[in-house]
Rosetta silent file (secondary structure, phi, psi, omega in degrees, C-alpha in Angstrom):
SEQUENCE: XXXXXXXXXXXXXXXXXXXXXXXXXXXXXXXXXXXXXXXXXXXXXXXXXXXXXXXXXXXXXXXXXXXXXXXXXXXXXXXXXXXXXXXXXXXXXXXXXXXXXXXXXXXXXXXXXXXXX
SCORE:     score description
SCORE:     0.000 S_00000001
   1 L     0.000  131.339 -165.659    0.000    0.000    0.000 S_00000001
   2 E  -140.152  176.306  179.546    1.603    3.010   -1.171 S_00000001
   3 L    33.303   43.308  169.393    0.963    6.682   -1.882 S_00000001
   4 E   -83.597  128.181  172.194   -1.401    7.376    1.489 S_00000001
   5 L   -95.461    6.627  154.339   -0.928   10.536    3.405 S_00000001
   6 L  -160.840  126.148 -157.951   -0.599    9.143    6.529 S_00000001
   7 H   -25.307  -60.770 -175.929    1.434    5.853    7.522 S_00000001
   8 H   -34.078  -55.807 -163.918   -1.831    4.846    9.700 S_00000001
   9 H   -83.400  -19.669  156.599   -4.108    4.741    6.612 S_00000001
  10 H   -53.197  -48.765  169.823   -1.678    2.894    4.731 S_00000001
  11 H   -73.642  -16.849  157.317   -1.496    0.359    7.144 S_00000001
  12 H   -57.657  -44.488 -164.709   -5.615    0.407    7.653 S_00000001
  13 H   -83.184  -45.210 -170.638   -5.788   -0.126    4.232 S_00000001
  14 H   -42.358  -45.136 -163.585   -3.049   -2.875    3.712 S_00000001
  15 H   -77.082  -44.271  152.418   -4.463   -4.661    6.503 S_00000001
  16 H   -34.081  -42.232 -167.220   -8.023   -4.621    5.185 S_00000001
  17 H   -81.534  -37.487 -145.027   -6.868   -5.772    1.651 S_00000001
  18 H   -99.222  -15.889  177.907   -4.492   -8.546    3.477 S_00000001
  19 L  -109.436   -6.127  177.641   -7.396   -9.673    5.811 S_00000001
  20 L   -76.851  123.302  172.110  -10.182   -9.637    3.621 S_00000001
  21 L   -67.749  -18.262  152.059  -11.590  -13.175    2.598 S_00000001
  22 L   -44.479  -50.842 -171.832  -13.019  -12.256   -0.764 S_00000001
  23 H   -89.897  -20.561 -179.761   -9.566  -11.212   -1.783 S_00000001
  24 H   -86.774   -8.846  167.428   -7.598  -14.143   -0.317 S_00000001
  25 H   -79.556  -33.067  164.656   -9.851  -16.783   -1.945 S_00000001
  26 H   -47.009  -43.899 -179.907   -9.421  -14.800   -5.051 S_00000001
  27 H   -50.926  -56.031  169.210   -6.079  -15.109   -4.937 S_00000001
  28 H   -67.919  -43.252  164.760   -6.061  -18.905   -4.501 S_00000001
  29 L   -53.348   14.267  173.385   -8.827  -19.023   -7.636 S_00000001
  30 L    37.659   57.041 -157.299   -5.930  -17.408   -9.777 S_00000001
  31 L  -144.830  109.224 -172.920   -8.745  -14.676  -10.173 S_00000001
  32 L   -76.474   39.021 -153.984   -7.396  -11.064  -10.943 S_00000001
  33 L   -74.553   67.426  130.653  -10.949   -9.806   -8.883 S_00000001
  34 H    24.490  -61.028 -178.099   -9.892   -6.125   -8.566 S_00000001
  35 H   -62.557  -51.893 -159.851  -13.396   -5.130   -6.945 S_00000001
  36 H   -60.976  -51.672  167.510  -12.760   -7.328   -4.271 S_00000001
  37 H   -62.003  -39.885  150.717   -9.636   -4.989   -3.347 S_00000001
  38 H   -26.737  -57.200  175.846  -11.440   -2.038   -4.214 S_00000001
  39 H   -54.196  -62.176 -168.954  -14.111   -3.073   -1.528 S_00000001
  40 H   -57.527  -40.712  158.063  -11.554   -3.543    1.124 S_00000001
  41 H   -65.043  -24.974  155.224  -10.440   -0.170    0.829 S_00000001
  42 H   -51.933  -55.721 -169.554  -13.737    1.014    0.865 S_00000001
  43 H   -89.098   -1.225  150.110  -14.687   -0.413    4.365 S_00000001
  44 H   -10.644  -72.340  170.916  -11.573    0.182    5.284 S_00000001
  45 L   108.643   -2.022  169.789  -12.493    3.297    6.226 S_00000001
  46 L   -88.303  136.651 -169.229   -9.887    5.502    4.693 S_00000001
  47 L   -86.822  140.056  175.248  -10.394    8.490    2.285 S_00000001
  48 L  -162.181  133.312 -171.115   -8.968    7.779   -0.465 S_00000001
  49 L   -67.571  122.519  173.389  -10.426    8.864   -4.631 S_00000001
  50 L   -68.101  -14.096 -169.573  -10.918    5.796   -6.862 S_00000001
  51 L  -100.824   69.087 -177.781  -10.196    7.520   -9.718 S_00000001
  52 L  -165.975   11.530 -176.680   -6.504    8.244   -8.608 S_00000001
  53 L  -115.000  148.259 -177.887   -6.064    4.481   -7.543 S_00000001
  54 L  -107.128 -156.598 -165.745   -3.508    2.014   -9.847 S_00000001
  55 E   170.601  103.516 -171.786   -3.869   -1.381   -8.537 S_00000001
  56 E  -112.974  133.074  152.638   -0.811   -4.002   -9.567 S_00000001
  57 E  -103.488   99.262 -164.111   -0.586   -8.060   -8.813 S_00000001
  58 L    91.254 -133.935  166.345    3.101   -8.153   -9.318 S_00000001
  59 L  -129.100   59.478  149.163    4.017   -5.596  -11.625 S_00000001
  60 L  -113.842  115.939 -151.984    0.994   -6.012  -13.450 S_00000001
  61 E   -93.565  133.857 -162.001   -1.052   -2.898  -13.269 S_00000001
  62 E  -107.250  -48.037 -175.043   -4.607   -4.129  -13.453 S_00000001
  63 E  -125.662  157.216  167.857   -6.115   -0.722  -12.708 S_00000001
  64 E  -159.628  145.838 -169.572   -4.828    2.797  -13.476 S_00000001
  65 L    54.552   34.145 -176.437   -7.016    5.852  -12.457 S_00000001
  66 L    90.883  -34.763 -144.706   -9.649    3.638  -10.951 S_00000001
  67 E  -127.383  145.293 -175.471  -10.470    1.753  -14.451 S_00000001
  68 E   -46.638  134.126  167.946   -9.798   -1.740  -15.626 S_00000001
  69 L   -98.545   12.387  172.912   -6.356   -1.889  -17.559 S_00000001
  70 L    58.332   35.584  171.008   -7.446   -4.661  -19.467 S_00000001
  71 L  -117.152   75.468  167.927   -4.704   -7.136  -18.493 S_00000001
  72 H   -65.557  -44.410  160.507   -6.505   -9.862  -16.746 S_00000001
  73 H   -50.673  -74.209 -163.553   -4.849  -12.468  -18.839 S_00000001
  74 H   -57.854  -31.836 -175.075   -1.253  -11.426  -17.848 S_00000001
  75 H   -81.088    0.321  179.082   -2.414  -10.763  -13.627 S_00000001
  76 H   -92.898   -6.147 -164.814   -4.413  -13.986  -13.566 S_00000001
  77 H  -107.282  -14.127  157.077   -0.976  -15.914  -14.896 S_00000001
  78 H   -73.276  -24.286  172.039    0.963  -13.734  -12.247 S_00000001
  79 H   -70.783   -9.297  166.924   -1.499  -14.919   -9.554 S_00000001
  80 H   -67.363  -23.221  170.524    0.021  -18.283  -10.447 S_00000001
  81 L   -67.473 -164.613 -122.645    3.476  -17.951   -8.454 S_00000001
  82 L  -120.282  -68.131  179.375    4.195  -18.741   -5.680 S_00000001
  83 L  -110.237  141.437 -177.513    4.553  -15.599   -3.766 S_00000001
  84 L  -132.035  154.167 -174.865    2.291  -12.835   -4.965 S_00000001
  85 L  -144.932  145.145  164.037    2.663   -9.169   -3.897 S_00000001
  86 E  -129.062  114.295  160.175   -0.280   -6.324   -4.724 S_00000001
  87 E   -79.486  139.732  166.052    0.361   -2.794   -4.762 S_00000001
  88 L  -123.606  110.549 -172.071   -2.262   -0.402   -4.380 S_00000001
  89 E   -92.890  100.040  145.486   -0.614    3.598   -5.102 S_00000001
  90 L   -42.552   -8.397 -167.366   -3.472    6.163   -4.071 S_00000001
  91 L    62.665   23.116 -146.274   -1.907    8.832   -5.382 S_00000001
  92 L  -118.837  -43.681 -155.294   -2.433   10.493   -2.149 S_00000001
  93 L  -179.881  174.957 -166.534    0.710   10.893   -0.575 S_00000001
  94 L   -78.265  -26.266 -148.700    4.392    9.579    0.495 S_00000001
  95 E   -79.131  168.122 -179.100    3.375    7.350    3.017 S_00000001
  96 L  -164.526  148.204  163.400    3.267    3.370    2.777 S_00000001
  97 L  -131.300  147.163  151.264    3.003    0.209    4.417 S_00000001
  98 L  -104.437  153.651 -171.531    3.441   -3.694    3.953 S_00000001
  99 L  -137.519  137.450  171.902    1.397   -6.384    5.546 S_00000001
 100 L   -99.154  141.262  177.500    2.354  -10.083    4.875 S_00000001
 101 L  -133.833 -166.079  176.796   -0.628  -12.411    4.318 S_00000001
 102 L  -148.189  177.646 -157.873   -1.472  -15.538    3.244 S_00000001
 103 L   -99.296 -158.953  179.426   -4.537  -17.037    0.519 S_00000001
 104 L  -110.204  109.434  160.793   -7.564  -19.310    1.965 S_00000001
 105 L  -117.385  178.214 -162.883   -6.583  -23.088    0.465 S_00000001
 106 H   -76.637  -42.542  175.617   -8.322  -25.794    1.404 S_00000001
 107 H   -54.019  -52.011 -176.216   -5.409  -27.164    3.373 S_00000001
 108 H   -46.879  -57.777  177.318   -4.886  -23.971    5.252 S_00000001
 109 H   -43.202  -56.219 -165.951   -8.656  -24.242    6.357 S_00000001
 110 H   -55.385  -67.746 -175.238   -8.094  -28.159    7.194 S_00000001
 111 H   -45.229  -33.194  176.877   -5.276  -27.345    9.448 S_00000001
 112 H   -54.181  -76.728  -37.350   -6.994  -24.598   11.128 S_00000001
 113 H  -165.340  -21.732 -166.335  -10.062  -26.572   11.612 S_00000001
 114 H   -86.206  -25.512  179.356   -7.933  -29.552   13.202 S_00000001
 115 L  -134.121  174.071 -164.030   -6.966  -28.127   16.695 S_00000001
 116 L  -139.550  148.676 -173.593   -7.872  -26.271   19.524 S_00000001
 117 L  -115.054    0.000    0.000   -6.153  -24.146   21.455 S_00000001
């Protein structure tokens, strides 16, 4: 999360994007769902203009000014590594944060799902 104008809402939003289940199943569907990130900054809770936001999976920019950048084919075959990283630059400001996350797979449930603490 990048270009925020204060560190906080960078890290509001990052954490929203990185905790939201819509976008981490997407992720594992090798599904370049945009909106779903989109949302998560909306309930976020952060001001922030859509039509100033780029949106990248890798360094594939997916959105630029708010509007589809029409490369779904190349971000759905970057959603295929291994490790995936999404930028989102408001345009806003200097500030930025990263949040490490992980997708929803079906193992990751089944381990959860297996013990109690």
């Amino acid at each position: 999360m990048k270009g925020t104008r204060h560190e906080s809402d960078a890290t509001r939003a990052a954490l929203a994007i990185a905790n939201s289940s819509l976008v981490k199943t997407a992720i594992y569907g090798n599904d370049a769902n945009w909106g779903r990130i989109m949302a998560a900054l909306g309930y976020s809770g952060i001001a922030f203009k859509e039509e100033k936001t780029d949106i990248f999976f890798n360094n594939i920019k997916v959105v630029k000014d708010g509007l589809a950048n029409h490369k779904d084919k190349e971000a759905t075959e970057a959603l295929k590594e291994k490790n995936i990283r999404i930028t989102v630059d408001l345009h806003a400001g200097s500030s930025s944060s990263k949040v490490l996350t992980c997708d929803l797979t079906e193992e990751y449930i089944r381990i959860n799902a297996e013990y109690r603490t």
